[in-house]
N, C-alpha and C positions, 0 to 999 in steps of 0.2 A: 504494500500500500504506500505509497507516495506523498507523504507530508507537504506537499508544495502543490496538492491540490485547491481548488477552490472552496471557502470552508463551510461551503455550502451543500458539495459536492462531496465531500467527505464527513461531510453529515450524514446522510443519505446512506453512502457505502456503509459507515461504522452500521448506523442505525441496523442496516441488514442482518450484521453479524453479530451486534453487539446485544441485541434483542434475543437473539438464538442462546446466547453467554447467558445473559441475563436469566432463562429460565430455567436453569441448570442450577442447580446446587452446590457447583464447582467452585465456589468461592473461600479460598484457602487463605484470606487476609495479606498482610503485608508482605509475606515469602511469597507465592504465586503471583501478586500486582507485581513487583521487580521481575519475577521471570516471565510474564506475559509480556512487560515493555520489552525484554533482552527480543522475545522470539517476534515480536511486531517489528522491533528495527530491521530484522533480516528480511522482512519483505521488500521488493523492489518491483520495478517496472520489468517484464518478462514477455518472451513470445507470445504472441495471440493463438489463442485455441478454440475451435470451435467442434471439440470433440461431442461435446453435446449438442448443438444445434439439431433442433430439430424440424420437421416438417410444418408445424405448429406454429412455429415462430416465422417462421418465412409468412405464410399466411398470414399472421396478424403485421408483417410489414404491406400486404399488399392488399388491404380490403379497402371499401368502397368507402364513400366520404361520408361521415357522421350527418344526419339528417338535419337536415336545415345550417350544415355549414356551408359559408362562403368567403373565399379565402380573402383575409383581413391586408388591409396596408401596412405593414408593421416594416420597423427599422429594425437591420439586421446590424449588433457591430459586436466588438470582441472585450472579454473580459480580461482588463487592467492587471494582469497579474502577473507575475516574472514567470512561473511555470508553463503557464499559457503562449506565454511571448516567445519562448522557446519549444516551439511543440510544431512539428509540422505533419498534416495529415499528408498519405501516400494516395497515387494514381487508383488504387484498390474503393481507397473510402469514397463516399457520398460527400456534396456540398455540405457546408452549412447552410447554406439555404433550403436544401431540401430535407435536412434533419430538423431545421426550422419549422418547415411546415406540418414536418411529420407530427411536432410537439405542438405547434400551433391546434392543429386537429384534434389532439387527444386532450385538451387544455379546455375544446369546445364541446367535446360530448361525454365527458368526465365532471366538467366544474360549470358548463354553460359558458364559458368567457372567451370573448371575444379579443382578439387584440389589435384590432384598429386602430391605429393613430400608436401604438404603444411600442416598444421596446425587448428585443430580445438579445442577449449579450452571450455569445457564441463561444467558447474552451476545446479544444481537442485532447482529449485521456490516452496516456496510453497504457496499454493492458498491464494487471498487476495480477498477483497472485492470487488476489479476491474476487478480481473479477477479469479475467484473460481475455476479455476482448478490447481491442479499443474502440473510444465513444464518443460522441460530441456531448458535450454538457452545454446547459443554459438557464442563465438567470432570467427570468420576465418580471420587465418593469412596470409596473402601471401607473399611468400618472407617476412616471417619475419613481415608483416605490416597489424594491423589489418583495414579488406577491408572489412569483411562483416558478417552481422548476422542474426542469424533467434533463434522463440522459434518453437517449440512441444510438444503439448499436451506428457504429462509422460504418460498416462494410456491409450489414445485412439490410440497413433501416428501422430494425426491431426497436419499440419503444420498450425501455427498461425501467424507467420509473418516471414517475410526474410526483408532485406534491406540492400543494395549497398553503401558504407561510402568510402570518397574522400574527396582529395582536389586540387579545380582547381590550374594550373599551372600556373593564369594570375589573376588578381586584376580584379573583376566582382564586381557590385552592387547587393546586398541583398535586397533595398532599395523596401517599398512595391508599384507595378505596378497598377496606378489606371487604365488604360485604359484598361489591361486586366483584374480587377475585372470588368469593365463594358461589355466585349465580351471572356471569356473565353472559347468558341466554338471549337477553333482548339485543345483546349487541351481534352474536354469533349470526341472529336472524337474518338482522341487518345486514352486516359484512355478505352473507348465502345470498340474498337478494339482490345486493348491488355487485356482487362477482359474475352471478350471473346474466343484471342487466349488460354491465360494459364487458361480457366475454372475458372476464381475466386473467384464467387459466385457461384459453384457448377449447372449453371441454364444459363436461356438464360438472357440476361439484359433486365432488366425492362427499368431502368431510371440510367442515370449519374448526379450528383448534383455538381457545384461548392462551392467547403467547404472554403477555406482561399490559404493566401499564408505564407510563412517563411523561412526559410534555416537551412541550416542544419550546427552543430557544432561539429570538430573535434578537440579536443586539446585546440590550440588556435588561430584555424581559423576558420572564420564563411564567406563565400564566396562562397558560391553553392546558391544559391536561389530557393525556392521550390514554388511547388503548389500543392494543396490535393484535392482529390476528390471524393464524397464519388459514391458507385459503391452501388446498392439495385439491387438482382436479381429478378426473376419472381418467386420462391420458398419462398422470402420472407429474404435473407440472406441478409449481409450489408456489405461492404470492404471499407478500405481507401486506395487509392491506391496516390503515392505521386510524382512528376518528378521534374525535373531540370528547371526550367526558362530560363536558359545557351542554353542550348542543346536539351533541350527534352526529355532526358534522364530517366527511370524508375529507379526511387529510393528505392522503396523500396512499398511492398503491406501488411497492417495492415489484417487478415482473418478473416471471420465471427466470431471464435470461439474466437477472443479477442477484438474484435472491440466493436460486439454487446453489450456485459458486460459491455466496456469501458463508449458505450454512457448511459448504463442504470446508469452505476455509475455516470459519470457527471449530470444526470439530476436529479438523488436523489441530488447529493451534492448542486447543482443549488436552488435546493428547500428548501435544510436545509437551506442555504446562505440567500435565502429571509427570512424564515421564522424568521432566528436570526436577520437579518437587521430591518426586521420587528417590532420585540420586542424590539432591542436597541432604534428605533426610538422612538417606544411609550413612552418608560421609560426617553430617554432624553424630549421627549414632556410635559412628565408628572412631571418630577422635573423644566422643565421651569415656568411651571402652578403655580407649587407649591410654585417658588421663591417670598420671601416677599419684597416689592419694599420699595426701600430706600430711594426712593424721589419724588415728588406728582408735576405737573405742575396744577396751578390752575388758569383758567382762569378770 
């Protein structure tokens, strides 16, 4: 994973993985945080792989224009950022303009939002170990105010994620809801409902899973309170799809085509995690053994 991502953009990535982390148990305190950053640093930008692609996905780059969309005048320009600045897509990828509109479309019959007159600020990714393909990312500005993002596959067109960015008008608790970790049914609905309106997982839904809760940070506010949930079709795809605690509100949908990679990465990292927790243990075990005792009670 590449720290000189957009931090908006590695938002998004962690969220994928770090959501999957998050509902695991695996939390070993201050030994395991030190060796989850050691084994995070060794991630880097890597060949692109598109060992999984699938049939699926090709498909959801080429369907038909969301009803009642018509494509908007929007400004196409580039995200301010040294990573960015240095990034050049290959003869292989798609424009930004056409990952533009790809994200313009699904912006329209996801959230209703049109982006006429508005702003789309364009990044080129290149493939990491969380997610091996590369991608255009983009900020959308509305009025001036960035409100929403999504990636795109560079070479396929696959849309990989979108999400909705806010800030409530009124002081809300973020604070985590135990009563709906223990019945989160009416949101499961929801999420089955709307996976299935907007096709998510490419398929009919298998199963809806409750994954965690958290909120979402803009700036320097953290006041929308979320809830994630993972979405597995019947073809065998995977989604995180995430809403608002507030309101209900769809936040934002993580796609097979970055989700899946994301959990495969988390669970490699999970396993390196034990396996060094594992070795630190033995080696602190074993210099205990080894310590020569200084003083003898003798009965």
């Amino acid at each position: 994973m590449n720290a000189n991502r957009s931090g908006k953009s590695l938002k998004q990535t962690v969220l994928a993985a770090a959501v999957v982390i998050g509902g695991s148990t695996l939390l070993f305190q201050g030994l395991v945080q030190g060796v989850t950053a050691a084994e995070f640093k060794k991630t880097d930008t890597i060949a692109t792989s598109y060992a999984n692609y699938t049939a699926g996905s090709a498909q959801a780059a080429q369907k038909s224009l969301p009803a009642g969309y018509k494509k908007a005048n929007y400004t196409i320009g580039a995200i301010d950022l040294e990573y960015y600045r240095n990034q050049t897509p290959t003869s292989k990828d798609i424009t930004k303009e056409a990952a533009a509109e790809i994200g313009a479309q699904a912006l329209w019959e996801v959230f209703g939002q049109s982006l006429e007159g508005q702003v789309i600020e364009m990044g080129y990714n290149q493939a990491t170990e969380s997610l091996p393909r590369t991608s255009w990312y983009a900020d959308v500005l509305i009025n001036g105010k960035r409100s929403y993002s999504f990636s795109v596959d560079s070479v396929t067109g696959e849309l990989l994620d979108l999400a909705r960015e806010r800030t409530l008008d009124k002081k809300v608790s973020v604070a985590f809801d135990p009563e709906l970790d223990k019945n989160p049914q009416e949101y499961v609905a929801l999420a089955k409902n709307l996976a299935e309106k907007y096709n998510v997982v490419h398929s009919k839904v298998k199963s809806v899973a409750y994954n965690g809760q958290g909120y979402t940070s803009q700036g320097s506010s953290n006041n929308d309170p979320t809830i994630s949930l993972d979405i597995t079709g019947e073809n065998g795809e995977i989604a995180l799809m995430t809403f608002s605690r507030y309101d209900k509100q769809l936040l934002g949908i993580v796609y097979n085509g970055e989700y899946k990679p994301a959990v495969e990465f988390s669970e490699k990292l999970m396993k390196r995690v034990q396996e060094k927790a594992g070795e630190l243990e033995k080696s602190a075990l074993s210099a205990k053994q080894n310590e020569t005792p200084l003083m003898m009670v003798i009965d």
